[in-house]
N, C-alpha and C positions, 0 to 999 in steps of 0.2 A: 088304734091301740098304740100308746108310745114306749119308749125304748123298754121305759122302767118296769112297766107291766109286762111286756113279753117274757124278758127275761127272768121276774117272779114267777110267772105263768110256768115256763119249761125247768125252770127248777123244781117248782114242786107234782108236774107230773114225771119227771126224769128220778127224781129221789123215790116218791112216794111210789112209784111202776115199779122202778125195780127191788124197792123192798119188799112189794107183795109178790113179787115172781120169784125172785128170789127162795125164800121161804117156801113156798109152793113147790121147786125144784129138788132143794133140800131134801123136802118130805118127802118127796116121789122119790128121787136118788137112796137114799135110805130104806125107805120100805122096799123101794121093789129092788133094790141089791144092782146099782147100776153107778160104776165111778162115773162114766162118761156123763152122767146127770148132775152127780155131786159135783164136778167140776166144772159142768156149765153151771150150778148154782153158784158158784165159788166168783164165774165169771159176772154173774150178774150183780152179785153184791159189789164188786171192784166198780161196776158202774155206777152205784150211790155214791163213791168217793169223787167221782169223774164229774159227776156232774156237780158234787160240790165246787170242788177247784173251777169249774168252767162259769162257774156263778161267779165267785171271790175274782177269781181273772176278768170277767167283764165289767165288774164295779169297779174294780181295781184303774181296769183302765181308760173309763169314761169321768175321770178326775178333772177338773181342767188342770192347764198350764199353773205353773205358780214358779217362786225365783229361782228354787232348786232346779227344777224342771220345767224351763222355757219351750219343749218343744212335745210337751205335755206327755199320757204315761201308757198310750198303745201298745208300746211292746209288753207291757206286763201281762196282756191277752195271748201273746208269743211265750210268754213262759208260762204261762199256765195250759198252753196247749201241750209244752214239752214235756211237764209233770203227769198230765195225761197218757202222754204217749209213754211214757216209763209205766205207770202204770200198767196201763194197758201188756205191755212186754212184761212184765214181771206173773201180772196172769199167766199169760199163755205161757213161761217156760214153766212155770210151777204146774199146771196141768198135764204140758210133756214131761215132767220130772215125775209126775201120778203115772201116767202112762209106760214109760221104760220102764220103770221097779217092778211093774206086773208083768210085763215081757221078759224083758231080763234076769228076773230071779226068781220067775215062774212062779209066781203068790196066784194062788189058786181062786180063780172067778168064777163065781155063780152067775147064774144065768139071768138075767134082769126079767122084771115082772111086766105086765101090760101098760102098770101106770105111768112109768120113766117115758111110755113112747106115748102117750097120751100128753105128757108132760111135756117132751119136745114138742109136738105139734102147736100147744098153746103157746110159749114161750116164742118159735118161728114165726105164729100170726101175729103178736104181741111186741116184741119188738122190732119188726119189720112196720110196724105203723108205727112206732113210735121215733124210727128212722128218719119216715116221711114226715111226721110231723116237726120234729123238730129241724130238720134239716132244712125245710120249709122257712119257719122263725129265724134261724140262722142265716140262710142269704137275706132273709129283708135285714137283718140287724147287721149282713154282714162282717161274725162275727168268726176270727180262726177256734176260737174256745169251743166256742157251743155247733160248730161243726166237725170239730173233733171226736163231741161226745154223741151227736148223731154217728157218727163210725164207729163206737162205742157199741151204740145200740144194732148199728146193722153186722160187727162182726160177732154179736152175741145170738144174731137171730143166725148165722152163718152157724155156729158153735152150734145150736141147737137142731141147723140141717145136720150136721156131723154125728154131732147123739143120736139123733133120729134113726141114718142110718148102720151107727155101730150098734146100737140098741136091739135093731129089729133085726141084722144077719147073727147077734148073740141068742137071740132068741131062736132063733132058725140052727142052732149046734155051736155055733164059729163063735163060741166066746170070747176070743184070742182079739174080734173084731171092735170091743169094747174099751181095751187099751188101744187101739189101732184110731178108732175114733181122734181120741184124745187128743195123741199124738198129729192128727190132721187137723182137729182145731186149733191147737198149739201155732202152726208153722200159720196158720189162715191171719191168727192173731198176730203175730213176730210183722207178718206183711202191712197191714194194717199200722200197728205202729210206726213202723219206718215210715210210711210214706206221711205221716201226722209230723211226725219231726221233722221231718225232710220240712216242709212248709213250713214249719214254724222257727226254723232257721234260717231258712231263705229270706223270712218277712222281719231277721232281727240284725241279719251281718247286710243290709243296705243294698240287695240284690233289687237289681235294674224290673224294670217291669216287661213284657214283651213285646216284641217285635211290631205287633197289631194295632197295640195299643198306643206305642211311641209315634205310628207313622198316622195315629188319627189325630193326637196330638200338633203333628208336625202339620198338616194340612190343614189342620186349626186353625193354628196361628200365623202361616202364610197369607191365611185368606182378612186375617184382620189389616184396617187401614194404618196406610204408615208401614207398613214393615216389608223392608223391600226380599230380605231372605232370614234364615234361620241359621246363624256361624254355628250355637252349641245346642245342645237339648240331651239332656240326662236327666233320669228316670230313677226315683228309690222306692222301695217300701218300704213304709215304717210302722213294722202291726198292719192295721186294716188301711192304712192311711199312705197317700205317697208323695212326696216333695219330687217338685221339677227347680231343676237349673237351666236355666234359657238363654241365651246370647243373640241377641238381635240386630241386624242392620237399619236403619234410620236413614235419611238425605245425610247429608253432612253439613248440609250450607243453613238448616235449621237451627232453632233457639233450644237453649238447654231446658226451657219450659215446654214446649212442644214437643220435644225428645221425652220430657217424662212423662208428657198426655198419653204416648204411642204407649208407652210401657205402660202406665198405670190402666188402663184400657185392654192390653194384652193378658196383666195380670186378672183383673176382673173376670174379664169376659172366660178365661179358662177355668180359673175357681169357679164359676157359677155353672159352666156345662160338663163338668168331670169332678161330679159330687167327691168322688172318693179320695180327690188333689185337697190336701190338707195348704200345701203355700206354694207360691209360685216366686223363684228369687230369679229377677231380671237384669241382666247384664247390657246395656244399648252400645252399639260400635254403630262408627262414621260408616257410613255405606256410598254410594253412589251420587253424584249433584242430583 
């Protein structure tokens, strides 16, 4: 299956899932007199938006290069992870802002019906596959967007363990546990979000890649012919994609045509085994006779 279909594929069961749960929550939240449902519905409709922008963000940025944009448009996958992640925060205070006004100004809660916890149970099985599944599509695509809005789906299935159980000790007398709920999905989601941004600022202000990764790099390209050591090697991310800077030692007493055989061979050979290495810019210094 290639890029373009996946990414149809999990759009329109990511849209189309959480519109019918969605709605389904609602109804149960409503009938059976339960906020902590109404707000996990509230939550799963933010995910139809989520998974919008995670679509627009990845078409966005599988554009090629053009004059404007010589180093082509990945990070636009980074900003649409970050509208995400706003998202995503903007749910959960508005469901802790549901939750304090019933504690705090003591607005008087009924006691939630059988259905809300019926409700939660399918919503936990529901999008906890739908987790997997797309989380699944998202590393083969490799994609910050569409693994965003898998945590999307899995802090909703989270939200839905929270209802589950402020739901069932409201029903047991402890009403009080219903805003209680809430207010614990709230902070589940706030967590969730940061750590979505956090990555998708890392992958935009040109943060280095890790330690693991630079020293398999560096033993890479030791072991190719011609290159007696490695003087630089830096590391960026850009979106899904990462540029190396490389500074190489060569003989000295070689031709400036053999000098650029070493490199154009170094570059190669990296591009083709470190799929995720978008370019490789090489720097050749005189090295040893």
């Amino acid at each position: 299956m290639n890029e373009e279909k996946i990414v149809k594929k999990l759009s329109n069961v990511g849209i189309l899932g959480n519109v019918l749960l969605a709605a389904f929550k609602m109804i149960a939240g409503i009938l059976g007199n339960s906020g902590a449902m109404i707000s996990d519905a509230v939550h799963s409709l933010s995910d139809v938006f989520a998974t919008l922008i995670a679509y627009i963000g990845v078409k966005l940025s599988q554009q090629k290069e053009d004059k404007e944009h010589p180093y082509g448009h990945e990070r636009l996958e980074c900003v649409a992870s970050l509208i995400l992640a706003l998202i995503l925060a903007g749910t959960g205070l508005g469901i802790g802002y549901s939750g304090i006004r019933k504690l705090v100004l003591h607005e008087a809660i009924e006691v939630p019906t059988l259905l809300p916890l019926i409700a939660a149970i399918v919503s936990i099985i529901v999008k906890e596959g739908m987790f997997w599944y797309t989380m699944y599509y998202a590393k083969r695509l490799d994609s910050p967007a569409f693994k965003a809005d898998a945590w999307h789906h899995r802090s909703d299935a989270i939200s839905s363990i929270g209802s589950f159980i402020g739901i069932g000790m409201a029903r047991l007398g402890m009403t009080f546990m219903d805003p209680v709920a809430a207010l614990l999905i709230c902070l589940l989601i706030l967590k969730v979000a940061f750590e979505i941004s956090q990555d998708a600022l890392n992958k935009m202000i040109d943060t280095s890649c890790d330690h693991a990764f630079e020293q398999k790099v560096h033993s890479f390209v030791e072991e190719q012919d011609g290159v007696q050591k490695i003087d630089l090697l830096r590391t960026r991310q850009f979106g899904n994609k990462i540029y190396i800077d490389l500074e190489i030692s060569v003989k000295r007493d070689i031709s400036l045509i053999d000098a650029h055989a070493i490199a154009e061979n170094v570059h190669d050979a990296v591009e083709q085994n470190f799929p995720k290495v978008k370019h490789v810019m090489i720097h050749v210094n005189p090295g040893e006779e």
